[in-house]
DRENSE-17225 format. One record per residue (C-alpha): residue in three letters; chain; z, y, x. Coordinates in nm, 3 decimals. Each point is the difference from the previous one (the first is absolute). Layout:
<recs>
<rec code="ALA" unit="A" zz="Z" yy="Y" xx="X"/>
...
</recs>
This chain:
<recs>
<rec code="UNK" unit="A" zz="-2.103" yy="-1.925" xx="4.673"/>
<rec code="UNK" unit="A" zz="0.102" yy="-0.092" xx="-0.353"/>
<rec code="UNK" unit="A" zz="0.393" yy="-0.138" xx="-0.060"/>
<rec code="UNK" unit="A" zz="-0.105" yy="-0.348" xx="-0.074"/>
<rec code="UNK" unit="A" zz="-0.176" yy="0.015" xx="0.325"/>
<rec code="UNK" unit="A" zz="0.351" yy="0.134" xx="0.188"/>
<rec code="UNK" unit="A" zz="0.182" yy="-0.259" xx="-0.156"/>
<rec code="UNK" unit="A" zz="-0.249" yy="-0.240" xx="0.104"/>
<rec code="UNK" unit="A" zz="0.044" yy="0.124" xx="0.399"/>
<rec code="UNK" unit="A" zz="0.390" yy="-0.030" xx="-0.075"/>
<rec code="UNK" unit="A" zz="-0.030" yy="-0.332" xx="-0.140"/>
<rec code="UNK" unit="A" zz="-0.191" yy="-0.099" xx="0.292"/>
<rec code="UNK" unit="A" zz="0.251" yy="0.143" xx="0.247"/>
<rec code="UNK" unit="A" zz="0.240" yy="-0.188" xx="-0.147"/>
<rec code="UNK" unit="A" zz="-0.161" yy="-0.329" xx="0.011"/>
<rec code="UNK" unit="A" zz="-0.092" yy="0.045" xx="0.352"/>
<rec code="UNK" unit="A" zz="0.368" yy="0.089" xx="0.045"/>
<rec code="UNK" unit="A" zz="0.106" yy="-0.369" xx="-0.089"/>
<rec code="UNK" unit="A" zz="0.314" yy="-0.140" xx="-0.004"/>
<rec code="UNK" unit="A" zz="0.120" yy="0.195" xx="0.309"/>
<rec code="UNK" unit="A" zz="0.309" yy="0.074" xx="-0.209"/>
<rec code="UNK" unit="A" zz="0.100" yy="-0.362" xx="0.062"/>
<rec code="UNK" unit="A" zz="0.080" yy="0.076" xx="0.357"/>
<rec code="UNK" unit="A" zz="0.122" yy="0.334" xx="-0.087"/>
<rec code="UNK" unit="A" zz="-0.019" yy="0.350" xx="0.030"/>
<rec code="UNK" unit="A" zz="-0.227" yy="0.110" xx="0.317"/>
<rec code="UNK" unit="A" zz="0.304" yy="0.151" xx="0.208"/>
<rec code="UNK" unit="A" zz="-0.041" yy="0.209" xx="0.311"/>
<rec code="UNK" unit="A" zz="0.252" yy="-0.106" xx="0.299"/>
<rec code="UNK" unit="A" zz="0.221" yy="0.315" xx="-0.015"/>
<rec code="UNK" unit="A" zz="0.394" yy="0.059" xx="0.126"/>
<rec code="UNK" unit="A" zz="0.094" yy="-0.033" xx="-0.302"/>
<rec code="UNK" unit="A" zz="-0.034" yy="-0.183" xx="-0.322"/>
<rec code="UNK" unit="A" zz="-0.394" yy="-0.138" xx="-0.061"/>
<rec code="UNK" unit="A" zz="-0.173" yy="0.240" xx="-0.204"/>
<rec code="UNK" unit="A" zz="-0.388" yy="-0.097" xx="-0.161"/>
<rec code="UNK" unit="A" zz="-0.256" yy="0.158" xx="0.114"/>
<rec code="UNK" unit="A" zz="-0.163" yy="0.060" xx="-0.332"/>
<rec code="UNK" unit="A" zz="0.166" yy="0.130" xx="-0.265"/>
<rec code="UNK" unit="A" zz="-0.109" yy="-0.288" xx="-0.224"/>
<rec code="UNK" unit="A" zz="-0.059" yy="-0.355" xx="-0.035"/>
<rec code="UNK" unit="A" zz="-0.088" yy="-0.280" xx="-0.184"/>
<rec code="UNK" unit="A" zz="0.208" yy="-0.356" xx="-0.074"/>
<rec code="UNK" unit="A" zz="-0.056" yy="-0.273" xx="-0.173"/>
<rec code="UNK" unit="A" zz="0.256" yy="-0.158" xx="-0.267"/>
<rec code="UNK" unit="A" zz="0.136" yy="-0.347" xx="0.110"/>
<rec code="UNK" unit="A" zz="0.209" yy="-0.232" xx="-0.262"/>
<rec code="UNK" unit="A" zz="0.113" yy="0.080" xx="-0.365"/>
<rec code="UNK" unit="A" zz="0.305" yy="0.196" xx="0.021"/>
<rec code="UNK" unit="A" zz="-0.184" yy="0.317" xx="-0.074"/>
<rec code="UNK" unit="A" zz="-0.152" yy="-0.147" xx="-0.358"/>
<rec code="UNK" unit="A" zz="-0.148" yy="0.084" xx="-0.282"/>
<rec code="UNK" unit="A" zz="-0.052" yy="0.333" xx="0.212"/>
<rec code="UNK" unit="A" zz="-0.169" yy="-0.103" xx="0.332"/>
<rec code="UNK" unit="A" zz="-0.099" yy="-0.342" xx="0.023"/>
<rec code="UNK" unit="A" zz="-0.118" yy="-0.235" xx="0.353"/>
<rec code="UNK" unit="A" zz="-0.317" yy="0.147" xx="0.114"/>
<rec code="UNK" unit="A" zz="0.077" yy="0.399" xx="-0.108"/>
<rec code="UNK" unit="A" zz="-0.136" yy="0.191" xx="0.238"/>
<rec code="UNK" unit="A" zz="0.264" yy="0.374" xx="0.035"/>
<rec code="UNK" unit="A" zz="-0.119" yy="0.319" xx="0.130"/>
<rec code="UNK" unit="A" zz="0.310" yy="0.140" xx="0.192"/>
<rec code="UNK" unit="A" zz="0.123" yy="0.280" xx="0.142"/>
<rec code="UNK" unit="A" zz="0.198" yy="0.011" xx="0.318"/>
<rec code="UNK" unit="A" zz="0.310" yy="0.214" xx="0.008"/>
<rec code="UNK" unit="A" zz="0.009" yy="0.109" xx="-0.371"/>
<rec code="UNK" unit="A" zz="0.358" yy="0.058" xx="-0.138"/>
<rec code="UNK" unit="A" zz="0.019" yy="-0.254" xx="-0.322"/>
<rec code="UNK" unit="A" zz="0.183" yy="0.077" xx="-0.259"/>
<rec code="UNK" unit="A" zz="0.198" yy="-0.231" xx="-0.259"/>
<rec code="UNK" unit="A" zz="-0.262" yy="-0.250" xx="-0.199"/>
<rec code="UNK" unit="A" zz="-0.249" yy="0.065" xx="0.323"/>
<rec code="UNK" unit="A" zz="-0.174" yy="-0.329" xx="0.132"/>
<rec code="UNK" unit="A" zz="0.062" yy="-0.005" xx="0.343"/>
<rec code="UNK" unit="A" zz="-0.140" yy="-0.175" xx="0.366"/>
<rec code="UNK" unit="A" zz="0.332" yy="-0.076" xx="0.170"/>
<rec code="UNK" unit="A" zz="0.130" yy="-0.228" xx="0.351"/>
<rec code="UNK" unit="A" zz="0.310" yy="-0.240" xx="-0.077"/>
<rec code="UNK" unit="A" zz="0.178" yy="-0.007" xx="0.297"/>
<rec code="UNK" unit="A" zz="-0.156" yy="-0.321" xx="0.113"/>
<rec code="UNK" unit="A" zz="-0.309" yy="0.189" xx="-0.032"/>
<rec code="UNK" unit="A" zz="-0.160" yy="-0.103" xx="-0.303"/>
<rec code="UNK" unit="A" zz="-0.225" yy="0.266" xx="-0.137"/>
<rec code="UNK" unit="A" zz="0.075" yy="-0.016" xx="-0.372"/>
<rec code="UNK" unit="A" zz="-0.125" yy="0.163" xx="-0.314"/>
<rec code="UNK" unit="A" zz="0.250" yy="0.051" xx="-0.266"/>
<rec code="UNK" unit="A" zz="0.148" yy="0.283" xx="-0.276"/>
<rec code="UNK" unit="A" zz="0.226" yy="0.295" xx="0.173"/>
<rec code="UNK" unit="A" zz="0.258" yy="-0.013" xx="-0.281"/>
<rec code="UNK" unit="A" zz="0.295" yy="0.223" xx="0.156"/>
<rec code="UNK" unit="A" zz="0.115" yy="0.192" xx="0.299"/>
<rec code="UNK" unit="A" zz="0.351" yy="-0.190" xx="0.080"/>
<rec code="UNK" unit="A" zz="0.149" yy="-0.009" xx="0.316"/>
<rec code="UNK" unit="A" zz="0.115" yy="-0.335" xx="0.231"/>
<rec code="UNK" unit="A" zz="0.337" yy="-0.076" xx="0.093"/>
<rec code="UNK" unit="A" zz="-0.026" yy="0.234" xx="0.305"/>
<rec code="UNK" unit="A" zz="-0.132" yy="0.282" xx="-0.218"/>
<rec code="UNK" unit="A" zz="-0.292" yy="-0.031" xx="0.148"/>
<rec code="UNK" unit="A" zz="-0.283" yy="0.131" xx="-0.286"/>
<rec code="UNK" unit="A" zz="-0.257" yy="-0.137" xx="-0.134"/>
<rec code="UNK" unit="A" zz="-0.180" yy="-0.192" xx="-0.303"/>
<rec code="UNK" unit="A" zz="0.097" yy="-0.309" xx="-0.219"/>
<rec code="UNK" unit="A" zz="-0.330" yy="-0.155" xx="-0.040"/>
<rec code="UNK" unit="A" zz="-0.053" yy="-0.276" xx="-0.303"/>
<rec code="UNK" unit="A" zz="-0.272" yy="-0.229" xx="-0.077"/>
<rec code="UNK" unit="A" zz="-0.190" yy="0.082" xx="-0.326"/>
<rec code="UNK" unit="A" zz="0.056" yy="-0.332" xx="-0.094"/>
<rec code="UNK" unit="A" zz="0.356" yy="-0.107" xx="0.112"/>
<rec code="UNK" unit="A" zz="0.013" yy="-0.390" xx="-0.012"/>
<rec code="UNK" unit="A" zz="-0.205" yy="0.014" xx="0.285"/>
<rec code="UNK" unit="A" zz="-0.035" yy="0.123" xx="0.336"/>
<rec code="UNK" unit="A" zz="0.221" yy="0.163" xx="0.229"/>
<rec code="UNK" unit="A" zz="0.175" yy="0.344" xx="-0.036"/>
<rec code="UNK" unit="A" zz="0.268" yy="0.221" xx="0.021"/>
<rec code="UNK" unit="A" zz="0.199" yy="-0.236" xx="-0.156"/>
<rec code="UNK" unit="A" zz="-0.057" yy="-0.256" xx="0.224"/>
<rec code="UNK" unit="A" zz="-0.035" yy="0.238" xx="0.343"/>
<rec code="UNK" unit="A" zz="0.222" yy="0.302" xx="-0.122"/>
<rec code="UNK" unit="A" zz="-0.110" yy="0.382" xx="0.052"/>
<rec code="UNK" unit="A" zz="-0.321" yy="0.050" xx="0.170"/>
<rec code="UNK" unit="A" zz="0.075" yy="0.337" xx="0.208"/>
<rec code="UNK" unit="A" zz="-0.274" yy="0.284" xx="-0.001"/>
<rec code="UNK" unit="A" zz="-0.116" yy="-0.047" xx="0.339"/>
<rec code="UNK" unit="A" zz="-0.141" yy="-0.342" xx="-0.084"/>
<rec code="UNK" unit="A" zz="-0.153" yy="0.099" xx="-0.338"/>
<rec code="UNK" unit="A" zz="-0.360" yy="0.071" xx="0.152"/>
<rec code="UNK" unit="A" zz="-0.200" yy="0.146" xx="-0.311"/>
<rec code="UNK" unit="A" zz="-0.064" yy="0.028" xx="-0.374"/>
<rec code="UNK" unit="A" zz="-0.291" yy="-0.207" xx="-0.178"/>
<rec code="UNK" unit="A" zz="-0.228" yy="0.300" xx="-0.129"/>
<rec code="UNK" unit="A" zz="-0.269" yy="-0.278" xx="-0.153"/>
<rec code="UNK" unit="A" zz="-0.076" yy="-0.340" xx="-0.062"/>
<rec code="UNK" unit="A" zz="-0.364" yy="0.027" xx="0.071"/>
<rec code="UNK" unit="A" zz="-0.100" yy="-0.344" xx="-0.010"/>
<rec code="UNK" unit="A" zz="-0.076" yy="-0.207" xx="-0.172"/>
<rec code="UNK" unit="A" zz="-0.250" yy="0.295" xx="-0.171"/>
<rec code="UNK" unit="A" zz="0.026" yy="-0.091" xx="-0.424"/>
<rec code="UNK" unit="A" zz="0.415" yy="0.004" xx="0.147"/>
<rec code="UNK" unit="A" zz="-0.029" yy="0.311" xx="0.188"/>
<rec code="UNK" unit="A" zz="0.282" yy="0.271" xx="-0.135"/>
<rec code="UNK" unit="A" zz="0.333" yy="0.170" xx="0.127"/>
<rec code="UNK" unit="A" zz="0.251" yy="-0.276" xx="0.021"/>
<rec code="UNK" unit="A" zz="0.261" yy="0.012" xx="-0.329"/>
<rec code="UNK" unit="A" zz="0.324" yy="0.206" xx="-0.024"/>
</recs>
């Protein structure tokens, strides 16, 4: 098989894979904390707080469980449990010391973030975008 006809079979995975992102990681019932059950995902970019980088409709290849690092776009859960994609921009820690990430909107007049919810702590950052793969003439690594 050539590459353009892999990457057409991983396009078409991902297609077929829809916007289960929307409802969340696939989780497996578990004693503890709800791991996926594949190490990656997909989700779909809702709202403009993530422009001119990701705009509504972006489709993100993601993957479960990666550690981000500062300036990584990230899948996180506010703790009402909005899954939200924004920019990991430090490690700080919340007023119980508790670790975690200060998460920003690329575009900061709008949206929610850190700023507005406070530090997001690891456990409830669930991945790092890897790809925008769709739309395809968009389709790159999102921007530092």
């Amino acid at each position: 098989m050539t590459v353009a006809g892999r990457a057409r079979g991983v396009l078409a995975t991902l297609l077929r894979m829809g916007d289960e992102a929307e409802r969340g990681p696939r989780a497996a019932v578990t004693s503890g904390p709800a791991r996926p059950l594949l190490p990656w995902g997909v989700a779909r970019v809702r709202g403009d707080s993530m422009r001119p980088h990701l705009r509504p409709g972006d489709r993100l290849l993601v993957r479960y469980g990666a550690r981000p690092r500062p300036g990584d776009v990230v899948l996180a859960r506010f703790p009402d449990g909005t899954l939200v994609v924004k920019r990991a921009a430090e490690r700080r820690a919340d007023r119980a010391g508790v670790p975690g990430w200060w998460l920003l909107s690329d575009d900061p007049g709008r949206g929610v973030d850190s700023r507005h919810r406070g530090v997001v702590p690891d456990r409830d950052v669930v991945g790092v975008v890897r790809l925008r793969w769709w739309p395809p003439r968009r389709a790159t690594r999102p921007a530092p």
